[in-house]
C-alpha positions in Angstrom: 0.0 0.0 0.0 2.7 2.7 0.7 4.0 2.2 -2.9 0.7 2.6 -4.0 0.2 5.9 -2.2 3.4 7.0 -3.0 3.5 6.5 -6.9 0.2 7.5 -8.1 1.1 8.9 -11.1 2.7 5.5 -12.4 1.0 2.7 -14.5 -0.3 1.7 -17.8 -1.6 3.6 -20.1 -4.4 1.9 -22.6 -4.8 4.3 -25.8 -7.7 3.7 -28.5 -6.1 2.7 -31.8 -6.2 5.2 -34.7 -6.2 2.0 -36.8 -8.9 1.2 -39.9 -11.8 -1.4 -38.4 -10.2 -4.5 -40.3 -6.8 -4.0 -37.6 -9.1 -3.1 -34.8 -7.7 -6.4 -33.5 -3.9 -6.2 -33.6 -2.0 -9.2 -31.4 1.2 -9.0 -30.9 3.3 -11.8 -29.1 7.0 -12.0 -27.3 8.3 -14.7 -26.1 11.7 -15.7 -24.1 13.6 -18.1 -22.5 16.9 -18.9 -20.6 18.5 -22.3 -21.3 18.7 -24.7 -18.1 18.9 -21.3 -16.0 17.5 -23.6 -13.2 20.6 -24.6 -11.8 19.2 -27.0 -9.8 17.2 -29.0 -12.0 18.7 -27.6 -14.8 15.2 -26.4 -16.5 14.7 -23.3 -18.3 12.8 -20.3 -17.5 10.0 -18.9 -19.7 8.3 -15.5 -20.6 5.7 -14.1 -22.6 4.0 -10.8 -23.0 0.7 -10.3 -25.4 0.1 -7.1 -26.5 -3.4 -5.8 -27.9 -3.5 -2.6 -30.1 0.0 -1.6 -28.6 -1.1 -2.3 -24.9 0.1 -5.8 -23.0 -3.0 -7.6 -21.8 -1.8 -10.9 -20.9 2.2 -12.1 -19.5 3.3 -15.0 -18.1 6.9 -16.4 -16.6 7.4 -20.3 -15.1 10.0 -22.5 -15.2 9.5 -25.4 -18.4 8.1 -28.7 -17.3 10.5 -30.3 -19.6 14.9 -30.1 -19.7 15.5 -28.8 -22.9 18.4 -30.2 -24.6 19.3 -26.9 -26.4 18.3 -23.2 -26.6 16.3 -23.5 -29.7 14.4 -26.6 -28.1 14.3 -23.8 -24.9 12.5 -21.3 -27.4 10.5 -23.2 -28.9 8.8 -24.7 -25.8 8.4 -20.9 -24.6 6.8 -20.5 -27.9 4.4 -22.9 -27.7 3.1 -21.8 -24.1 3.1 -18.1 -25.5 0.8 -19.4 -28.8 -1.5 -21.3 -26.0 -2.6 -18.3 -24.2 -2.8 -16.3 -27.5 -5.0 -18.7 -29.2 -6.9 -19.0 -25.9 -7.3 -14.7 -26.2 
C-alpha cells in the first residue's frame, strides 16, 4: 500500500487505436527463455507478453516442465506456451 500511495502517477496507459476497423484487433506476441537457468534442476525459464492494439493484456513467466536439450528446443517450448494463451485470447 505505501508504494501505491506513494506513486500515483505511475502505471499503464491503454490508448484507442487510430487503426482502420479491419486492424481493430492487432495481437502481438513476445516470447523468451533462458537455457537450463534452473541450476538445480537444470530447467529453463520462460516469458511471454501479449500485446493488444499496442497495450500488454496478458504475461506469463514459469519455469518449463521439460529439460531442454538446447536453446532453440528452450525457445521453442516458450513459444508454444506463449501461442496457448494467444490462441486462448
Amino acid at each position: 500500500m505505501r508504494y501505491l500511495v506513494g506513486t500515483p502517477k505511475l502505471g499503464l496507459t491503454y490508448r484507442s487505436s487510430e487503426r482502420k476497423l479491419s486492424d481493430l484487433w492487432h495481437l502481438e506476441l513476445y516470447v523468451d527463455s533462458n537455457f537450463a537457468g534452473d541450476t538445480e534442476h537444470r530447467r529453463s525459464r520462460y516469458g511471454y507478453v501479449i500485446f493488444l492494439n499496442e497495450n500488454p493484456i496478458d504475461f506469463g513467466t514459469g519455469l518449463q516442465k521439460r529439460t531442454a536439450a538446447s536453446t532453440p528446443e528452450a525457445e521453442y517450448i516458450a513459444l508454444a506456451r506463449g501461442l496457448k494463451e494467444l490462441l486462448w485470447i
